[in-house]
N, C-alpha and C positions, 0 to 999 in steps of 0.2 A: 901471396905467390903470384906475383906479375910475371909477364912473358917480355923479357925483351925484346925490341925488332931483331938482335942478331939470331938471339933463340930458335924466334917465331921462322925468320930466313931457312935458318939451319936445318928444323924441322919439315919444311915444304921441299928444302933440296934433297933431303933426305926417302920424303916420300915422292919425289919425281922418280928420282933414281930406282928406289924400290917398284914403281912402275914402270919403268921403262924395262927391267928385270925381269919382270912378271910375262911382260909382253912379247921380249926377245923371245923366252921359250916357249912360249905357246906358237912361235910361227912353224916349226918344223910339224907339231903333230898336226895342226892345220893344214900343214901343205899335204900331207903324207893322207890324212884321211881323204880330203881332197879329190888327191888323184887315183886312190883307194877305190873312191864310189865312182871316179867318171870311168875309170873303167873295169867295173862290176856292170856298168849300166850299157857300155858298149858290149859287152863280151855276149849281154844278155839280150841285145837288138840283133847283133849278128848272126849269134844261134835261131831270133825269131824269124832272120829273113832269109838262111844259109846260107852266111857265109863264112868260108875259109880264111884264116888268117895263119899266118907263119908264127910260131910257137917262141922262137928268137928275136924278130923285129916288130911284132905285127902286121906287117905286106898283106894286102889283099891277093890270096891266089885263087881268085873265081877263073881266072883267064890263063894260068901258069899249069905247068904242066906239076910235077911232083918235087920240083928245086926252088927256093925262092929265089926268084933274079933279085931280089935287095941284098941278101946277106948271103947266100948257097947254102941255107939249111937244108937238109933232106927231110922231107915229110913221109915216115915209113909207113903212119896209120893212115894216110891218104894212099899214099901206093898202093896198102893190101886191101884196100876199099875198091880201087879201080883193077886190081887183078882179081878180084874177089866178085866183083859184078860180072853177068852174063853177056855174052858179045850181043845179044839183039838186042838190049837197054843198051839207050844212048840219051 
């Protein structure tokens, strides 16, 4: 049982191919976990440092009143946090 060279060709194009396959779909759960954990890891530095982000874009609103000027989400559970605080806390 000899291999020809066409065989033997045949064989290797066949296993490029099947790795190239392999390869293609692995990119998307890659990307997907990815972006997954960078941000789990942001969401969990922000909470550590307080900060607010817009629930729609992510927009930093430490400086924003209850709209976010990126997108005009309304942030209701910030609003009843700041009607909800006592006027001498500032």
């Amino acid at each position: 049982m000899s291999v020809t060279l066409a065989e033997d060709a045949f064989q290797f194009a066949v296993a490029i191919v099947g790795l190239i396959a392999i390869a293609a779909t692995c990119v998307l759960p890659v990307l997907f976990l990815t972006l997954r954990i960078r941000d789990i890891v942001r969401r969990a530095r922000d909470q550590a440092h307080g900060v607010q982000r817009c629930a729609k874009c992510g927009y930093d609103l430490r400086s924003s009143g209850n709209r976010c000027p990126e997108c005009g989400a309304w942030d209701a559970e910030r609003n009843e946090r700041v009607r909800m605080k006592p006027a001498s806390e500032d």
